[in-house]
PAMAR-688624 format. One record per residue (C-alpha): x, y, z. Coordinates in steps of 0.02 Angstrom, whole numbers, padded with zeros to 5 digits. Layout:
<sites>
      x      y      z
      X      Y      Z
...
</sites>
This chain:
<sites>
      x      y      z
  00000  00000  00000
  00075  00178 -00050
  00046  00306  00114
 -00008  00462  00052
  00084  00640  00122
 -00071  00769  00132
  00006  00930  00204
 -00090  01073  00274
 -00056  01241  00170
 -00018  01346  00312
 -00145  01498  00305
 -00223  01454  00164
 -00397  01495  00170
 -00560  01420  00146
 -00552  01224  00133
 -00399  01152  00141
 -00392  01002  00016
 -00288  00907  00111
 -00427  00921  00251
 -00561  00857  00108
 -00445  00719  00052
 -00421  00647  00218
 -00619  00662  00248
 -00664  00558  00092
 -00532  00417  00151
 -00607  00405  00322
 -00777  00413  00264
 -00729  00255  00126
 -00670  00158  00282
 -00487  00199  00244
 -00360  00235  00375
 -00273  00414  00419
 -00134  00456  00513
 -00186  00657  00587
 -00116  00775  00725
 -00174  00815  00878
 -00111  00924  00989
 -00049  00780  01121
  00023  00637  00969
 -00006  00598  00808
 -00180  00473  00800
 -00233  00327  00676
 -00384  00364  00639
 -00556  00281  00557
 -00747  00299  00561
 -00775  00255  00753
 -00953  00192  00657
 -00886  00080  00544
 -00815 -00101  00637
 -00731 -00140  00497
 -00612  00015  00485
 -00571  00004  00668
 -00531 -00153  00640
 -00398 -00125  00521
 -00336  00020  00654
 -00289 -00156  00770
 -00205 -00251  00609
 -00108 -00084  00564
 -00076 -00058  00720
 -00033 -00257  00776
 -00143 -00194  00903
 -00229 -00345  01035
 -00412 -00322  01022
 -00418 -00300  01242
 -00341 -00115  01224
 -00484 -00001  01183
 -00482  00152  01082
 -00530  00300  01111
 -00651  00404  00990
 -00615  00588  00957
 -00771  00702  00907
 -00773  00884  00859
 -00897  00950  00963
 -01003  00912  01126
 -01153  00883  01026
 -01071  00753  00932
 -00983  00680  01087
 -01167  00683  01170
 -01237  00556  01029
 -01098  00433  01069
 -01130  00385  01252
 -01314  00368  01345
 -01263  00494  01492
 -01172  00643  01508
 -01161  00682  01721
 -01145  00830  01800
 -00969  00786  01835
 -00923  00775  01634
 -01014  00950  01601
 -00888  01021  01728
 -00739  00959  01646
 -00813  00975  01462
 -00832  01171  01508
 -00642  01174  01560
 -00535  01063  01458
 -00656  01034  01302
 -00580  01046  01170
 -00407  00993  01257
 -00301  00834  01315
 -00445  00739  01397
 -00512  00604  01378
 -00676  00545  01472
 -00757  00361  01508
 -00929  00375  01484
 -01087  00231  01466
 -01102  00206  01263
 -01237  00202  01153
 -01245  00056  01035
 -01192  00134  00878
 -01017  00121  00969
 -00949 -00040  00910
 -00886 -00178  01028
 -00718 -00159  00935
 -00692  00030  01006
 -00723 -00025  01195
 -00631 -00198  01185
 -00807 -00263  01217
 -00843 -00139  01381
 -00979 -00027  01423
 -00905  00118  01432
 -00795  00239  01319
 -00685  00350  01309
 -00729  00512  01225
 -00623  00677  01184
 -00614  00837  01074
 -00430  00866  01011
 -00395  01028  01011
 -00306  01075  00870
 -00378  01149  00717
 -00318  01008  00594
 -00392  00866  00699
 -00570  00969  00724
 -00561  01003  00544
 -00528  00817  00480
 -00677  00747  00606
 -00807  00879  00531
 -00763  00867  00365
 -00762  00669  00383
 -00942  00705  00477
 -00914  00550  00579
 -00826  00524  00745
 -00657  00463  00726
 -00587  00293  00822
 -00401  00355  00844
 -00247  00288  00953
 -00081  00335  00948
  00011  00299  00752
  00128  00201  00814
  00144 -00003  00804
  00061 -00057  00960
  00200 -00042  01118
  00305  00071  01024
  00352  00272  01059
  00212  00350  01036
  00241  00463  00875
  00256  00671  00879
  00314  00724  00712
  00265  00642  00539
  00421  00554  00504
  00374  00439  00684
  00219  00399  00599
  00296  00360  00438
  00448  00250  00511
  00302  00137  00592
  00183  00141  00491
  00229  00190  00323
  00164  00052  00199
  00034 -00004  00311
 -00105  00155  00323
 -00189  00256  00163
 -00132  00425  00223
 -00044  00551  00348
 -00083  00713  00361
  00037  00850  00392
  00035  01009  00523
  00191  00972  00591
  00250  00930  00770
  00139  00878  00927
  00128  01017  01046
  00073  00940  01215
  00180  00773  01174
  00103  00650  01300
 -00066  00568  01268
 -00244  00649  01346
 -00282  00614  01517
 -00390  00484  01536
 -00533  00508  01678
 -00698  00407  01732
 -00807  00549  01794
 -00947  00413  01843
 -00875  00364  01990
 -00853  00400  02178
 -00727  00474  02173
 -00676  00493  01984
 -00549  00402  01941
 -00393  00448  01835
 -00352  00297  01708
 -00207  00371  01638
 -00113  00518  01674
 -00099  00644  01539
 -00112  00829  01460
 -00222  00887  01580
 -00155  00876  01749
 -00221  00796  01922
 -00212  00967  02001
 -00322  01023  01859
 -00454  00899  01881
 -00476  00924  02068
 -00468  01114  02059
 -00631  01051  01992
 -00704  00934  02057
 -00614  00884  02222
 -00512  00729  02265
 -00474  00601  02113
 -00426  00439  02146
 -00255  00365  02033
 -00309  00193  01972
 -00149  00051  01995
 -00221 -00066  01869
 -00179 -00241  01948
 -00155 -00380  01822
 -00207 -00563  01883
 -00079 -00709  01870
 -00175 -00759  01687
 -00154 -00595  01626
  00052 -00587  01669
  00078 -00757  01601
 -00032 -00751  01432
 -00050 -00550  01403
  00086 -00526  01284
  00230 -00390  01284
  00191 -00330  01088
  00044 -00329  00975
  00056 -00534  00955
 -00119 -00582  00962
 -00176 -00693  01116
 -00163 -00900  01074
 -00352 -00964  01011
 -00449 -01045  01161
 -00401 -00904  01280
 -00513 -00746  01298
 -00442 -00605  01348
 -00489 -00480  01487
 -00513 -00320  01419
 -00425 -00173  01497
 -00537 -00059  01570
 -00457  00110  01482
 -00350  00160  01332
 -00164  00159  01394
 -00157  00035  01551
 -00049 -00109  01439
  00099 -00185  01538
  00224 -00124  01412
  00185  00035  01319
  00278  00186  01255
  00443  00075  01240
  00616  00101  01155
  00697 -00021  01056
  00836 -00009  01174
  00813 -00055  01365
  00743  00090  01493
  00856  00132  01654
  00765  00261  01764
  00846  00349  01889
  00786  00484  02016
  00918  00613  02023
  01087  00689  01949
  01202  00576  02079
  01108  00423  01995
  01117  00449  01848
  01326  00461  01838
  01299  00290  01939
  01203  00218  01813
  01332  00280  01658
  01455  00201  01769
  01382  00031  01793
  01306  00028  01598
  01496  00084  01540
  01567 -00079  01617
  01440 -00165  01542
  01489 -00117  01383
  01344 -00042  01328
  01323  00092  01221
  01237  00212  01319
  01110  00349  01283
  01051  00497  01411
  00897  00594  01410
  00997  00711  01498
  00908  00890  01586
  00976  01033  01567
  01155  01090  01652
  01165  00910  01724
  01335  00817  01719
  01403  01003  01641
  01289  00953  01504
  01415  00852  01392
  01437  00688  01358
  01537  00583  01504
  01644  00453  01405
  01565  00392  01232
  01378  00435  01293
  01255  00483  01169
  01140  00627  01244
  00984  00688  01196
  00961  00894  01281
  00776  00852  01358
  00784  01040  01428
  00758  01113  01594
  00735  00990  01717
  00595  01109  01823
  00482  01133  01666
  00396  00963  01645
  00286  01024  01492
  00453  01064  01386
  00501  00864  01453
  00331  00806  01416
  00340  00888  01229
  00532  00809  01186
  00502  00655  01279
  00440  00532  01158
  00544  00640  01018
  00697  00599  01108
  00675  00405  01160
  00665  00393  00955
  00788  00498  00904
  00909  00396  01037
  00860  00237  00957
  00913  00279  00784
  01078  00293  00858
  01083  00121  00909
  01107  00124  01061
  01070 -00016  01192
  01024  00071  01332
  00942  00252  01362
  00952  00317  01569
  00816  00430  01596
  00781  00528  01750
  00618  00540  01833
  00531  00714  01862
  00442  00766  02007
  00256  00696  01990
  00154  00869  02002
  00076  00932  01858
  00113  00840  01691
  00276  00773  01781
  00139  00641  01823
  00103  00588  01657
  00285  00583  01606
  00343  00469  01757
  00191  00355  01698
  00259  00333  01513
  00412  00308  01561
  00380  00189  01687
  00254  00067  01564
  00410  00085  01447
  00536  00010  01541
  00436 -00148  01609
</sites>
């Protein structure tokens, strides 16, 4: 399959065809590879089972992981699910459009394929002018994970999406880089308290500014799940169904590096962990922060400047950009520090975390 390259004409105005082109592939039952403002998404006619279907072959995505369906508006995100609490209005009038994601009760025009078989789904309004423009042109909801092969770095610029997935998808459309660079948050307003599936663009501060305490969810896998739930897209062995994860983004491995993940919590541990890696022999890389270790490169390191250390969205928006770009120079290992957990230092500690399991 040839991927097409449909770039935006920045301020062009009136239609853009590249917008109208994208539309009439969705609307076929094709797949498209569009922006958002947190990743780059894969996206399809959340209607249509059969094109989210080939989202999970592109993809080598297991059918268990749900997906989450992006809409353009709150009328159109309304016809998608049977209630819409007091709780959702609150955080649909704040962060709508914006980097979260909610789990609402679905209506049956929702295929099983979206949910991985659940009630519930997760709904969200991208904001960023491509994305709203693709789903309203397309005049469908749009089924949409990250455009990535399923366990991989999730994918900021075009040229991600087009190393994984190149060949495989009708079509990527160009704006250029990912602003937010980690995924939406994902949050289940139904419950008492809410609870936060996934860490993301919109902070935990931010949600309980709103509506008081959230609760973190620790998803907790049984001893099946361990043993049969594989590490990559492989698909589960025939005889043995799978249980479904309850949100997008809770897999066991996710957001992972060809090479192996070290995490460390500070400056001191990190020259430990060059140290021990060096005698190794491996070949080392560093997402390195900004005026640590005098900011060069101790021995035959390979260092990626992630930027200052106290500005977790700059971290957030280079963090997936930089696990890639270290893996194209081969090397075996990357040591990554941790960042304080408030605001979207959350979200960061939890992709790097699923990546190096």
């Amino acid at each position: 399959m040839k991927t097409l390259h449909l770039c935006i004409v920045p301020g062009l105005e009136g239609p853009q065809p590249a917008i109208q082109q994208a539309a009439a592939i969705i609307r076929r039952g094709g797949l498209v590879a569009f922006p958002t403002e947190t990743v780059y998404g894969l996206g399809a006619n959340a209607l249509d089972r059969e094109a989210v279907l080939r989202i999970f072959a592109a993809k080598q995505r297991p059918a268990w992981d749900p997906i989450i369906v992006h809409a353009c508006s709150i009328a159109m995100a309304e016809s998608l699910v049977t209630a819409w609490p007091p709780a959702a209005l609150k955080l649909a009038e704040r962060f709508m459009p914006g980097p979260l994601t909610l789990l609402l009760p679905r209506r049956d025009i929702v295929p099983d394929v979206c949910t991985a078989g659940l009630p519930k789904v997760g709904i969200r309004i991208p904001a960023h002018p491509a994305a709203l423009a693709l789903i309203e042109a397309a005049g469908v909801p749009i089924a949409a994970p990250s455009a990535n092969r399923f366990g991989h770095t999730s994918p900021t610029t075009v040229s991600h999406v087009e190393r994984d997935l190149g060949g495989r998808i009708d079509a990527i459309l160009d704006a250029g880089p990912a602003e937010v660079g980690v995924e939406s948050t994902v949050l289940d307003p139904t419950t008492d308290p809410p609870v936060i599936y996934r860490p993301g663009g919109v902070s935990r501060e931010q949600i309980e500014a709103i509506l008081g305490p959230v609760r973190l969810a620790e998803p907790e896998l049984t001893p099946r799940q361990r043993q049969e739930r594989p590490l990559s897209g492989t698909p589960l062995r025939d005889g043995l169904p799978p249980e479904s994860l309850e949100s997008p983004g809770l897999g066991i491995r996710h957001y992972a590096p060809r090479a192996a993940l070290a995490l460390v919590n500070n400056e001191e541990e990190m020259k430990q962990a060059i140290a021990r890696h060096r005698t190794r022999g491996e070949r080392v890389g560093l997402m390195l922060p900004q005026g640590w270790l005098g900011e060069a490169a101790p021995g035959e390191c390979t260092v990626f400047a992630w930027g200052p250390f106290d500005q977790p969205e700059t971290l957030a928006q280079r963090l997936y950009e930089g696990l890639r770009w270290l893996d194209e120079c081969d090397v075996t290992v990357i040591i990554c520090p941790l960042p304080p957990e408030a605001g979207l230092g959350l979200a960061i500690r939890d992709r790097l975390r699923k990546a190096a399991k």
